[in-house]
C-alpha positions, 0 to 999 in steps of 0.5 A, a space after each residue: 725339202 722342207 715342211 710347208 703343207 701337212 697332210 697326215 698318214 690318214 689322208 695320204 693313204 686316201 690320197 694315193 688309194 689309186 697308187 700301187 702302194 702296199 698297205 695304205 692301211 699302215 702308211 706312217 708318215 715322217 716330214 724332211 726337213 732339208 731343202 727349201 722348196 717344197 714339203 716332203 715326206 717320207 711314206 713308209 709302207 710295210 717294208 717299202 719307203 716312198 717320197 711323197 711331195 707336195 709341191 708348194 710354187 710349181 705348176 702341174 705343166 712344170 713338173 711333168 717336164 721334170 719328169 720326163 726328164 727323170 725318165 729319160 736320164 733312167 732310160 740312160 742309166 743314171 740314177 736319178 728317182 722314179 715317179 709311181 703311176 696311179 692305175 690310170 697312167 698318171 703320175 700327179 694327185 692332188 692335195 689342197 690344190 697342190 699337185 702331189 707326186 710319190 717316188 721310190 726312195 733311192 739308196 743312200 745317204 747325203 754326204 758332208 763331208 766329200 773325200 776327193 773320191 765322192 767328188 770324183 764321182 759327182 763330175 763323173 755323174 755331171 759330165 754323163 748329164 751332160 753328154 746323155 742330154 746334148 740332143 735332149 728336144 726339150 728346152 727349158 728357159 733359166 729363170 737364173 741366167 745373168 739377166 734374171 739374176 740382174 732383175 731378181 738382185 735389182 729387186 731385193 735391194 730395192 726391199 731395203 732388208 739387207 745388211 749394209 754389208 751384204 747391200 754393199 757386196 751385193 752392189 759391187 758385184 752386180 757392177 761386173 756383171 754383163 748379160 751376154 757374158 754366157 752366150 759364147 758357152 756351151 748350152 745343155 740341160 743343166 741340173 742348175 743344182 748340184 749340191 751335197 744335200 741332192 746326191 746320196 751314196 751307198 757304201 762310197 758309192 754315188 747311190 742317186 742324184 735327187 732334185 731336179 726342179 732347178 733343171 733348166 737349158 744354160 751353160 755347162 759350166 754353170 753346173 761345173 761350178 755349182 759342184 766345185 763351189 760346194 763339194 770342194 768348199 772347206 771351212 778355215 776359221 772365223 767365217 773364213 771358206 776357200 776350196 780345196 784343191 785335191 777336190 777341185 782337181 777330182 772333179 775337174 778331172 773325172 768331168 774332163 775326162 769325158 766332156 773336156 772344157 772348151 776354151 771359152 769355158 776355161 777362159 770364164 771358169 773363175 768368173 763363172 765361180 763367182 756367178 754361181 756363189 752370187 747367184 745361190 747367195 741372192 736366193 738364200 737371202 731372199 728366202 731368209 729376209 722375205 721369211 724374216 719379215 712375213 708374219 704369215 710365213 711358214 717359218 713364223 706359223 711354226 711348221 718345219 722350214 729349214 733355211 740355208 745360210 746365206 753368209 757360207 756363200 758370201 764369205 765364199 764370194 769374197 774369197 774369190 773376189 780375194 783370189 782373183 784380185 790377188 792374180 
């Protein structure tokens, strides 16, 4: 949720003229800074607080899939935001080309810290995902399934902008990458996600799951993973990470619990952890390096971009190469 496209109080309140948004005359605008797709802002009217989002790379057609999905996940009780309807039904405006979208602010706050508790919330919330959207009719190709992440890798280190290191890391994972390895695992929709920044929580208590425009059909474990990597990621000392177990083992539990793992799926859970981590970390460095060597990019034109740290992931990545290299 970063900054790309600014549009000023003034202009949304023509803009969303047609929403049932109290006193546009009062709209007081204040960007979001987290995230790196698209530009958010919050939107406060009187007393109410929206989410207004331009959305910089995702076509009209793309979004109203997630939409559709967020409707069916609140008709199953989990919270997830509301998209507002104008007074013709529609849920899509348009700024500057961009389609834009305003949804109701869910409670809460990010957590940075997770306790064993929040984790075992945030497995209880993915396995029910999960079970509520089994025979979910729409179906959405994975752009990151392992032959996407084989091209999109392919194609950075062809760019030539990494690090000796970070080429070398890269190549050597690659080498143990097979592009049927998922097909044997279950197959849903996945958020495809789940980090801390996209989960709020009121009073201890999980509040709202936010971002679903990674959502996509692939494997289960994918999203089991995504979660275990990066709630239960602790930091030891000098750009060292590992996992901690008690949080591992909450998520685990309370996700197994309701949709047990196969066979298949405990069979490739470790490789699947490495897989996540490579696939989050190649997308922080192409959004890091492109960024660094674009002169026209939003980051050197001075507007609000916040990027992830690649290294978190890749020092991650090494400490599962460590641990299943030590087995």
């Amino acid at each position: 949720m970063s900054v790309y496209t600014f549009i000023s109080a003034t202009e949304a309140a023509r803009l969303l003229a047609d929403f049932p948004i109290p006193e546009p005359h009062r709209f007081q605008l204040r960007p979001i800074q987290n995230g790196i797709e698209n530009s958010n802002y919050f939107l406060q009217a009187g007393k109410d607080t929206y989410i207004l989002t331009i959305y910089e790379h995702f076509s009209s057609r793309d979004i109203n899939w997630y939409l559709h999905l967020l409707d069916f996940l609140r008709q199953n009780t989990l919270f997830v935001p509301r998209a507002l309807t104008d007074k013709n039904g529609q849920r899509l405006c348009y700024w500057q080309t961009k389609p834009v979208a305003v949804f109701e602010q869910l409670p809460g706050q990010h957590i940075e810290q997770p306790t064993p508790e929040h984790c075992q919330q945030i497995g209880e919330f993915l396995a029910r995902l999960h079970l509520y959207t089994r025979d979910y009719p729409q179906t959405r190709t994975n752009s990151w399934d392992t032959q996407g992440l084989l091209s999109t890798a392919r194609q950075l280190l062809a760019e030539n902008i990494l690090s000796i290191e970070d080429k070398h890391l890269l190549t050597l994972e690659l080498e143990q990458l097979r592009p049927d390895s998922h097909h044997n695992l279950p197959q849903g929709i996945i958020h495809a996600d789940l980090f801390r920044d996209n989960a709020l929580f009121l009073e201890n208590r999980l509040s709202g799951v936010l971002d679903f425009y990674s959502a996509c059909s692939g494997p289960l474990l994918f999203d089991l993973a995504t979660v275990v990597n990066d709630w239960c990621l602790e930091d030891c000392f000098e750009d060292r990470y590992k996992l901690n177990p008690h949080k591992v083992r909450a998520v685990l539990q309370a996700y197994q619990k309701l949709r047990p793992m196969t066979n298949e799926e405990h069979r490739q859970w470790p490789a699947m952890l490495r897989f996540t981590v490579l696939r989050f970390w190649i997308s922080r460095l192409l959004h890091q390096n492109r960024d660094k060597h674009n002169n026209n990019s939003p980051q050197n034109s001075g507007q609000l971009i916040q990027d992830k740290d690649p290294d978190v992931l890749k020092y991650l990545l090494l400490y599962h190469r460590d641990k299943q290299r030590n087995k």
